[in-house]
C-alpha positions as CSV (number, residue, x, y, z in Angstrom):
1,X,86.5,87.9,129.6
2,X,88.3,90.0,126.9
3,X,91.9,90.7,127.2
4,X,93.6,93.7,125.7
5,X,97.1,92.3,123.6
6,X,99.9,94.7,123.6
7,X,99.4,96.7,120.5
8,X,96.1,97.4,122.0
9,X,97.8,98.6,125.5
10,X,100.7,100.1,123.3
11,X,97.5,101.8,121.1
12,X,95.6,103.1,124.4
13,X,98.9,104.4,126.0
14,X,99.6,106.5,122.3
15,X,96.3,108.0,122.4
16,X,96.4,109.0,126.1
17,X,99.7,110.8,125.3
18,X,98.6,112.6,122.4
19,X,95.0,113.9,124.1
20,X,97.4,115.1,127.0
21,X,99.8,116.5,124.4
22,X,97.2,118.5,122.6
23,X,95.7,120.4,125.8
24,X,98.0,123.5,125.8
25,X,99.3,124.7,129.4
26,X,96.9,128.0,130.4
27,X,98.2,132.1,130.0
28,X,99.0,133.2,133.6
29,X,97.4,136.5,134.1
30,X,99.5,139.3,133.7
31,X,100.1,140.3,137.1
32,X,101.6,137.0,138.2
33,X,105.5,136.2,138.1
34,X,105.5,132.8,136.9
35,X,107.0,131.8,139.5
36,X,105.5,128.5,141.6
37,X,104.0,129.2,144.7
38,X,103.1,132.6,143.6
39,X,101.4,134.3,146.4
40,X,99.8,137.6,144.1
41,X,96.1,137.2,144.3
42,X,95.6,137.6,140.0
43,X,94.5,140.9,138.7
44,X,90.9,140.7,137.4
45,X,89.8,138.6,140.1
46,X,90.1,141.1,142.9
47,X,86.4,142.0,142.6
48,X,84.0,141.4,145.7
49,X,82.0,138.3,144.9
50,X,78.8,137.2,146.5
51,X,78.7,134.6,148.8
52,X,76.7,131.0,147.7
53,X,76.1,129.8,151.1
54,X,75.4,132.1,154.4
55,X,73.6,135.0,154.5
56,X,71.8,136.2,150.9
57,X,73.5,132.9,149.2
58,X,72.0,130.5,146.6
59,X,72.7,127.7,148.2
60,X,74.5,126.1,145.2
61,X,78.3,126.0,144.7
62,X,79.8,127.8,141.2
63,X,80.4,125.3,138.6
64,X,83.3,125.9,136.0
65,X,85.2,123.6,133.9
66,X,88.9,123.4,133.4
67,X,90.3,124.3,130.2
68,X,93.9,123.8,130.2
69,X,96.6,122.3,131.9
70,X,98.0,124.4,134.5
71,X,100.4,127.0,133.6
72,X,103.5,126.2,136.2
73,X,102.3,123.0,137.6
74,X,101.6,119.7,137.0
75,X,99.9,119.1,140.5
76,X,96.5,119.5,140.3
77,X,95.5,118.9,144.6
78,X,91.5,118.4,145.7
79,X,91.2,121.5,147.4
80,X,92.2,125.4,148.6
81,X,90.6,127.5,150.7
82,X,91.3,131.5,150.8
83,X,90.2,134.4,152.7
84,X,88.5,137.8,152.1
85,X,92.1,139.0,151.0
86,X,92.9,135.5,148.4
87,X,95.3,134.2,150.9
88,X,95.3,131.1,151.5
89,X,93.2,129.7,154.7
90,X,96.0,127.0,156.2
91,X,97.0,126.0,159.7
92,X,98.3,129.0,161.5
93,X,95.6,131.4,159.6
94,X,92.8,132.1,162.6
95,X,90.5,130.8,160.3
96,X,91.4,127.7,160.2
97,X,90.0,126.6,163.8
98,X,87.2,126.0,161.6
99,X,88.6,123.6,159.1
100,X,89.6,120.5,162.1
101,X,87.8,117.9,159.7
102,X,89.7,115.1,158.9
103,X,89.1,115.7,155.3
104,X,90.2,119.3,155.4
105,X,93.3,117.9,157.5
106,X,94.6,115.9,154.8
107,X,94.0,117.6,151.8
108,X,95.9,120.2,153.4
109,X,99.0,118.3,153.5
110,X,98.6,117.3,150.0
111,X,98.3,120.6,149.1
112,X,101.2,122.2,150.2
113,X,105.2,121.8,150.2
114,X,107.0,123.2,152.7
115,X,110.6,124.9,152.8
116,X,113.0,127.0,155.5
117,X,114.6,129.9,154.2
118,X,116.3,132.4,156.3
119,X,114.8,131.3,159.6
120,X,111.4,130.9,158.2
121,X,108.9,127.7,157.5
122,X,106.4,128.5,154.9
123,X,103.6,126.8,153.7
124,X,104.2,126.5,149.7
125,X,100.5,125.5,147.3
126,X,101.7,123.5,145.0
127,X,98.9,125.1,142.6
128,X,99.1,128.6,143.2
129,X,96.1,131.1,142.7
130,X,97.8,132.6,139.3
131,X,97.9,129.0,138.2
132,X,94.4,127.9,139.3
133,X,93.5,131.0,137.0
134,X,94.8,129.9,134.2
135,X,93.4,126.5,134.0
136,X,90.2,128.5,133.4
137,X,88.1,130.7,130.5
138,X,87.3,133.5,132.7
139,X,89.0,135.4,134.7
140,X,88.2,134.6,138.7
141,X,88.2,136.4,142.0
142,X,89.6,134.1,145.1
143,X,88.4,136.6,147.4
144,X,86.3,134.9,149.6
145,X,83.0,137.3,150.5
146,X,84.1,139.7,153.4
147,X,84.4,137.7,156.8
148,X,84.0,134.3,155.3
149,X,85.5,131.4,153.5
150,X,86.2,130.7,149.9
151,X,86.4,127.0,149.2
152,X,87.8,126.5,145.4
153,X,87.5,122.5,145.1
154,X,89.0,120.6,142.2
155,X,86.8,117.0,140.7
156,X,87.3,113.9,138.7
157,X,85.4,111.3,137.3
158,X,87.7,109.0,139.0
159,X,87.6,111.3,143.0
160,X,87.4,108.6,145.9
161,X,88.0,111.8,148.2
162,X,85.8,114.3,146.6
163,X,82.2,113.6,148.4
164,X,84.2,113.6,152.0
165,X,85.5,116.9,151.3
166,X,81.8,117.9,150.5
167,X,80.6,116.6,153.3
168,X,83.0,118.7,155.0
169,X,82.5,121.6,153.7
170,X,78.6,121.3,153.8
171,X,79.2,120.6,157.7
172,X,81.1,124.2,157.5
173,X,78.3,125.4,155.6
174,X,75.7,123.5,158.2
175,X,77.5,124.7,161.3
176,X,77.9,128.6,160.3
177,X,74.9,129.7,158.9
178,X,76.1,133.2,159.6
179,X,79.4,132.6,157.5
180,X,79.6,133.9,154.3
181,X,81.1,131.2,152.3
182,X,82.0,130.8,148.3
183,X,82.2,127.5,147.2
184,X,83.6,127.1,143.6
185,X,84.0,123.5,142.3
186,X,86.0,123.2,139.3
187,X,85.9,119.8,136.8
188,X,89.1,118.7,135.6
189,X,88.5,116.3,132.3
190,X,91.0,114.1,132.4
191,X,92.8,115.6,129.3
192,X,94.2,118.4,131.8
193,X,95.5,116.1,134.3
194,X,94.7,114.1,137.0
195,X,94.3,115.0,140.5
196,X,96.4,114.7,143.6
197,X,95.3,112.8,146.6
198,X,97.1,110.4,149.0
C-alpha cells in the first residue's frame, strides 16, 4: 500500500485551491438584485417551456453542465423544485402534498434557511433562482410547464443522495402521468463546488 508524505498532501491541497481559484463566480442576470435569497424569477427565462415527462414529454430529463461557481453563494444543495410561476414548490405551497417522499423531505431542509422578520417565518433557498442562473451558459426558464412541477436537480461524481432523489422524482413522474413535469439535472464538476447534503 502507497502512502502519500506531506509534500504530496501539501502538493494535492495547492492544486485543489488553485483549480477552485481559477473558476470565476457566474454574471447574475440583470434583473436580479444580488441579493441572497432573491426571489425574482431571472429575466430571459420566463419563457413557457415544454414539459419532459407527462403529457407530450420526452421522457428524458434536460442535461446541462455548470460552468461557474455561483454568483452569491457558496452552497450548492441537491435539489429545488418551482412552479408554473418560478416560485419555489416548499411545504406550505399546495403543491407540495405531492412531494411527502422522504428524499424530497430532507433535501428540503437542506435547502432552505429560515428567518422571522416582522411577524413572518419565511422559507429562505440558500441557492436562489438568479444564482442557479448564473452557474450556467445559457440563460434558463424555472417555470415549470403550466399546472405542473419543475424539478432542477444538482449532481456529483461523489452524490450518495442523488439516485434516491431520482427515485423520487421518477415515483412523481410514475404516479402522475397527467402532470406536466420538467426535470432539469445540472452536473456540478467539482472545480465549481461541492454539493450540500446532510
Amino acid at each position: 500500500m502507497r502512502t502519500c508524505t506531506l509534500p504530496c498532501l501539501a502538493f494535492c491541497l495547492a492544486t485543489l485551491l488553485a483549480a477552485c481559484a481559477s473558476v470565476e463566480r457566474g454574471v447574475l442576470p440583470k434583473s436580479c438584485s444580488g441579493v441572497p435569497g432573491d426571489a425574482r424569477v431571472p429575466r430571459g427565462g420566463d419563457a413557457v417551456v415544454p414539459a419532459t415527462h407527462g403529457p407530450g414529454g420526452t421522457g428524458k430529463p434536460v442535461e446541462l453542465t455548470a460552468v461557474a461557481r455561483p454568483a452569491t453563494s457558496d452552497v450548492i444543495p441537491l435539489l429545488y423544485v418551482f412552479d408554473d410561476q418560478g416560485v419555489n414548490v416548499t411545504e406550505g405551497h399546495p403543491l407540495a402534498r405531492r412531494l411527502m417522499a422522504p428524499a424530497f423531505r430532507k433535501v428540503e431542509r437542506e435547502a432552505y434557511w429560515s428567518e422571522v422578520s416582522g411577524g413572518g417565518y419565511y422559507r429562505v433557498p440558500w441557492l436562489d433562482a438568479c444564482s442557479q442562473a448564473s452557474m450556467l451558459r445559457d440563460p434558463i426558464s424555472f417555470r415549470a410547464p403550466a399546472g405542473g412541477l419543475m424539478f432542477v436537480q444538482y449532481l456529483s461524481p461523489i452524490c450518495s443522495e442523488c439516485t434516491s432523489i431520482a427515485t423520487a422524482i421518477h415515483g412523481i413522474i410514475d404516479a402522475n402521468p397527467a402532470l406536466p413535469v420538467r426535470w432539469v439535472r445540472i452536473s456540478v464538476p467539482p472545480e465549481i463546488g461541492s454539493l450540500k447534503s446532510g
